[in-house]
Phi, psi and omega in degrees: 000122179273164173269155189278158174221147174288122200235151205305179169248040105300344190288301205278012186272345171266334210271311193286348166282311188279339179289293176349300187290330197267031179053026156230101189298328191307155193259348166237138190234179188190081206245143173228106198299291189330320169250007180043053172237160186218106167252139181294158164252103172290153173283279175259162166263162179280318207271321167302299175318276178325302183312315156330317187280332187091007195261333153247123166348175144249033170257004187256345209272322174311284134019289174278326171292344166289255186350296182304333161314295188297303175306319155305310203294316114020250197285023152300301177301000000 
């Protein structure tokens, strides 16, 4: 488990500008310099919602979180 560290407030008001521009609004993020990727922290997963709603099983709802995975990993690539 890393620990949180506290960054100045122009630090995060730049940061919260460049997230901005690449159109990512989540309020939690998760950037890894080493592979130069940035994962958003979902509040809910579509499949945790959908499974809630009653519209998917969870093995289709497992099922969806696969696709959607695969599919960020995708436009990563």
């Amino acid at each position: 488990m890393s620990l949180p560290k506290k960054m100045d407030q122009q630090t995060a008001m730049e940061l919260r500008s460049i997230l901005t521009k690449m159109n990512i609004t989540q309020s939690k993020v998760r950037i890894n310099l080493e592979n130069d990727t940035i994962e958003v922290e979902d509040d809910y997963s579509i499949d945790d919602i959908l499974e809630s709603a009653g519209v998917l099983t969870p093995e289709q709802a497992k099922q969806l979180a696969n696709e959607v995975k695969k599919m960020r990993e995708e436009e990563w690539n």
